[in-house]
N, C-alpha and C positions, 0 to 999 in steps of 0.2 A: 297332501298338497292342497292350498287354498283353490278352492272351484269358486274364484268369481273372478272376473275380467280384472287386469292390471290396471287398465284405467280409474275403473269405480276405488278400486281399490287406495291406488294415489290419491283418488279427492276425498276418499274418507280419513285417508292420515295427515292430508292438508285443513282439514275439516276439526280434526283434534288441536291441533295445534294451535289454528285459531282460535279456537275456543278457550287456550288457556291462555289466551292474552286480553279474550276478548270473554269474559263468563257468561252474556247474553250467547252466547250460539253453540251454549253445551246442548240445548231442545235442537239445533240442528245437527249435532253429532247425534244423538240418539233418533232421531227420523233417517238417520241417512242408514246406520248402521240396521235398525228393525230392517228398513228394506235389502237391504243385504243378502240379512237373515230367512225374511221371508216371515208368515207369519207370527209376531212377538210379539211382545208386551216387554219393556225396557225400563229401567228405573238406574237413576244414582240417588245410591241413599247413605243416611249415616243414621248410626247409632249409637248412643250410650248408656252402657251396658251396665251401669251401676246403678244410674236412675232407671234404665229401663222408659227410655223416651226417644223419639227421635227429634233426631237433629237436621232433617231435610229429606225433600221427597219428587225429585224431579221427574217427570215419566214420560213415555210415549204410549200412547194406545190404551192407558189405562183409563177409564170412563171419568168424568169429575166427582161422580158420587164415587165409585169407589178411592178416588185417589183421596176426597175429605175423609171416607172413614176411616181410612188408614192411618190418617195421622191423628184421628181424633178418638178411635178407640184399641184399631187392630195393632198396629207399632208394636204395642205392648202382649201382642200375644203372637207373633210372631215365633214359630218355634226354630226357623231356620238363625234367629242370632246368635240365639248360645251359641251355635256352632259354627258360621262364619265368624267370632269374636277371635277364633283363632285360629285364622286358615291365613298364614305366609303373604305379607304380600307382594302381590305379581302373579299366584298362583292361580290357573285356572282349575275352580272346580265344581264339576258336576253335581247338580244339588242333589243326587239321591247318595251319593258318597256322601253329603253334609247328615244329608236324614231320608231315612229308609219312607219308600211311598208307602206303606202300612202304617208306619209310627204316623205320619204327617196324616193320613187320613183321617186320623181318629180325634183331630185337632179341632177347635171351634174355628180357625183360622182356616181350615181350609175349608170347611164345609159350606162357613157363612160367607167368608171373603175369596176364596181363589174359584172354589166349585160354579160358585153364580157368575164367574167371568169367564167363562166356555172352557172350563177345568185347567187352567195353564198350572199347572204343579208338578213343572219341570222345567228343568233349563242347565244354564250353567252360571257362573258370575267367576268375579275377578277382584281383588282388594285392592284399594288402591293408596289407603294410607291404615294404619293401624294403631295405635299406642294401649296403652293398661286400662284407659277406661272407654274408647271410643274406636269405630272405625267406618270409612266410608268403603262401598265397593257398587259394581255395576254388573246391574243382574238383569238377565235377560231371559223370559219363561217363555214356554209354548205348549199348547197341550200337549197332554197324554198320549191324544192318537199320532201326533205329528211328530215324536221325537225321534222315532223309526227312519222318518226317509229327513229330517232335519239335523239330526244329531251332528253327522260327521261337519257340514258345515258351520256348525255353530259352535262346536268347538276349536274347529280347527279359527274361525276368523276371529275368535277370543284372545287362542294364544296370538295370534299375531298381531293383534291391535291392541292389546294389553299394553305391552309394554309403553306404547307411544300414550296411552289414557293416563298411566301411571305418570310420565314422564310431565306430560300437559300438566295435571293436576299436583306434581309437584312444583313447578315452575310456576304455576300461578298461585301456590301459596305461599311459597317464598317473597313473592311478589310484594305479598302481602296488601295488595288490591292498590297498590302503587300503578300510575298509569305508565306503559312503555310505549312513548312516541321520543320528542324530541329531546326529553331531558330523560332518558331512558340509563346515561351513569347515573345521577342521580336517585332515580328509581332501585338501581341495585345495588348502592350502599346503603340500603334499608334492610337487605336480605343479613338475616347474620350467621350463611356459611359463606366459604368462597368459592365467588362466582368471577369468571374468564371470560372475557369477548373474543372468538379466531377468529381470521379470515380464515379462507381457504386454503391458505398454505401452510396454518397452524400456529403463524406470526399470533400474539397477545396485542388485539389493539383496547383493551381497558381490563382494566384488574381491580375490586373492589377493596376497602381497605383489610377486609377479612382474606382475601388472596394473598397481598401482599404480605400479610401476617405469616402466612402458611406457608409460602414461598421461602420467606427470610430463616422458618421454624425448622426445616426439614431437610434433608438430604435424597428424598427419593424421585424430587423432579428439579431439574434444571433449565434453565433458558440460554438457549442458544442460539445468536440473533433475532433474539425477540421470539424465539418459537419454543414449543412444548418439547423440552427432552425428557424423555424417562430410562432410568437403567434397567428395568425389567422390557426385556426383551419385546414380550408378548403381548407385552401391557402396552406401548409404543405402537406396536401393528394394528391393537384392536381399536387404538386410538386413529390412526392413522386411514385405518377403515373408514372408521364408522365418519370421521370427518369428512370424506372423499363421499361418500353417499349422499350426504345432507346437501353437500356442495352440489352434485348432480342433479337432487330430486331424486334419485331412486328407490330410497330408505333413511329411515333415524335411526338411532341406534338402539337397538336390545337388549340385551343384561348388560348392566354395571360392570365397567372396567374395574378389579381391584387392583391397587400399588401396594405391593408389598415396601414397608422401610423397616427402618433398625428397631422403631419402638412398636405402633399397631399400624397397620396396615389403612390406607386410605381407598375412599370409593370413588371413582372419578365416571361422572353420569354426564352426557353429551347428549346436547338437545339445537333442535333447529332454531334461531332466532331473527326475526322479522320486527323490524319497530319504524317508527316513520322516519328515522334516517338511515336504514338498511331493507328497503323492500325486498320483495321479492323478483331479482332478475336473472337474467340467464346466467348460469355459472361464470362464463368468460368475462362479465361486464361486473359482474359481481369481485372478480380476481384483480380487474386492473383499476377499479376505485377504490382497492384497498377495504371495502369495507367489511362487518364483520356479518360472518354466515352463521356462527354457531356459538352458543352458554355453555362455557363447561364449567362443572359444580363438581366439587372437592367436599370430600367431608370424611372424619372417621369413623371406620368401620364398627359396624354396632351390629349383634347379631342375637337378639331375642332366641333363635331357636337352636346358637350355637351349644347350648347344652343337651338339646334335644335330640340333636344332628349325632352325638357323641354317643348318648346314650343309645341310638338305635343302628349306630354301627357297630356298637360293640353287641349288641344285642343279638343280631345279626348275620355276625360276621364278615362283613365289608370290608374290604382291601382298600388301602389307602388311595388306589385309583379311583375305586366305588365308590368312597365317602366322598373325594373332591367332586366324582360327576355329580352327587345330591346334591351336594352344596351350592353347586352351579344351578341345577335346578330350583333348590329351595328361594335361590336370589332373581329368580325371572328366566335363567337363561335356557336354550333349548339345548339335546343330545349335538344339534349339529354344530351351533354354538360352540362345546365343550370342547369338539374333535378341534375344529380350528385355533380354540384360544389353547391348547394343550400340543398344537402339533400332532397328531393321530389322526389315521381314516376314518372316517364315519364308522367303517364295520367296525373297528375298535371299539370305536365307543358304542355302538350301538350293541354291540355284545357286552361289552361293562353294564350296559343297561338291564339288558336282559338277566346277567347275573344277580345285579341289584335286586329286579324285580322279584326272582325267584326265590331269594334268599328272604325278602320280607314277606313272601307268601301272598303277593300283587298280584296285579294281570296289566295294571295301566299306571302311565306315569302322573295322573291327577290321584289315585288311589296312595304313591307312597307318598307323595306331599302331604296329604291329609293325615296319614298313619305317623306320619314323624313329628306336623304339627299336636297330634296328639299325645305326642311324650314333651311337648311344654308344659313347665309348672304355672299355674295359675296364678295371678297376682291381685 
């Protein structure tokens, strides 16, 4: 269970989301969330892996000398990239599952750059976009001595905020640095998936012309008075959820709704939307202006590590229950996630888990993510 006040916690998922409308106030996502944590050291970074250079380096707590040498010599001797270049994204993982604190010791990287900033060479991080030669992820260190009584919370307020960083940060690139205030249709016929305006009742009040494509294209989602129908049962509820949350303030949503249709299967990602002709108001005043609360983004399912997933169920042994809970995993979502989007108790699944785990010779659910992303083929 996340150990920090509900409160704090609502302004740091209102805090992300700003930030991906608004790209100056990611420094204040990353201050809000170090204190959270407690003592950290926080970065969004990217990298590309071919060059072997980086592509950005935003931080908190990190000194301005060490933040220049990093980009001006260490980037490139970073040992932990090779092995964030193919960790799932959504997945949170522990950096010594990335690389063992013996191997990292023996590194000029840590000796020269992490050891001189009071040993922070450990933490956890999160991906937040991925492709063949780049990725960005946000990674949060803390020393050595402090992982002990820090761990549990810094993992745990990972998985939870993961999802909504990931969500931000795809939403504002889609954006594609398109301002969202008054001409904010305009803005999102630049994005080229499709992207939905709801209210709160799930009414479509704007449909981008890559929607409307998708819509006319498919048979797996319908409109019915203006609103989101789907024929998968589950896929409907989680919709149905997650848009009732957003609407409240109480949460956004966490793993990617899939739709199953007749040809591949679609990923349908719900996100909170705020522009200057839908502020932010009380759900009730928000309802009877009609206007729109939430972006929903449609796209086909793409799955990099679906071959990976294949090969280490078979590997394995995993019951075709155990591979969907992976799978659920591998895509963002959590054990409890799984039980509701599947209909099942938590102990169900939580014991599926537990199967999983033992079967891949695990102990933690950041460990088989890692072990499955490491049966993807290299590109």
């Amino acid at each position: 269970m996340l150990d920090i006040a509900e409160e704090s916690y609502g302004v740091l998922v209102r805090r992300v989301y700003s930030a991906g409308l608004d790209r100056a106030r990611w420094s204040e996502f990353l201050a809000d969330l170090s204190t959270l944590i407690g003592r950290s050291w926080i970065a969004l970074h990217g990298h590309d892996t071919v060059r072997n250079v980086n592509l950005g380096f935003l931080t908190h707590n990190y000194s301005p000398d060490h933040h220049s040498s990093y980009l001006q010599h260490f980037a490139a001797r970073n040992p932990w990239n090779a092995q964030a270049a193919r960790v799932p994204v959504g997945a949170v993982i522990h950096s010594q599952i990335l690389l063992e604190p013996g191997v990292l010791k023996r590194t000029e990287f840590y000796n020269d750059w992490i050891r001189p900033q009071d040993d922070i060479g450990t933490g956890a991080g999160v991906t937040l976009f991925r492709d063949r030669e780049r990725f960005l992820r946000l990674s949060c260190n803390v020393r050595f001595r402090d992982l002990e009584s820090m761990e549990a919370r810094l993992l745990g307020l990972l998985e939870a905020i993961g999802p909504h960083v990931q969500a931000s940060f795809q939403l504002s690139r889609r954006l594609a640095g398109a301002r969202v205030g008054q001409h904010y249709q305009d803005a999102l016929q630049l994005v080229p998936e499709a992207a939905l305006l709801l209210d709160p009742t799930g009414r479509i009040t704007f449909a981008n012309a890559a929607a409307e494509r998708l819509l006319e294209g498919t048979r797996a989602i319908a409109t019915a008075d203006g609103r989101i129908t789907l024929p998968d049962q589950s896929a409907q509820q989680a919709l149905e959820a997650a848009l009732a949350a957003i609407t409240h303030g109480t949460t956004s949503p966490g793993a990617p709704i899939t739709i199953r249709t007749d040809t591949a299967p679609l990923v349908a990602e719900l996100f909170p939307f705020v522009s200057g002709e839908a502020p932010v108001k009380p759900p009730l005043l928000v309802l009877l202006e009609g206007l729109p609360t939430a972006i929903l983004m449609l796209r086909r399912s793409t799955s990099p590590l679906g071959d990976a997933l294949e090969s280490a169920a078979e590997r394995y042994g995993w019951s075709p229950a155990e591979t969907a809970l992976c799978r659920h995993l591998l895509e963002g979502g959590s054990v409890r996630g799984f039980s509701e989007r599947r209909g099942v108790s938590f102990h169900t699944a939580r014991n599926q888990m537990r199967g999983v785990l033992e079967k891949a010779g695990v102990q933690r659910q950041s460990a088989l993510v890692a072990l499955v992303a490491s049966l993807a083929p290299r590109h």
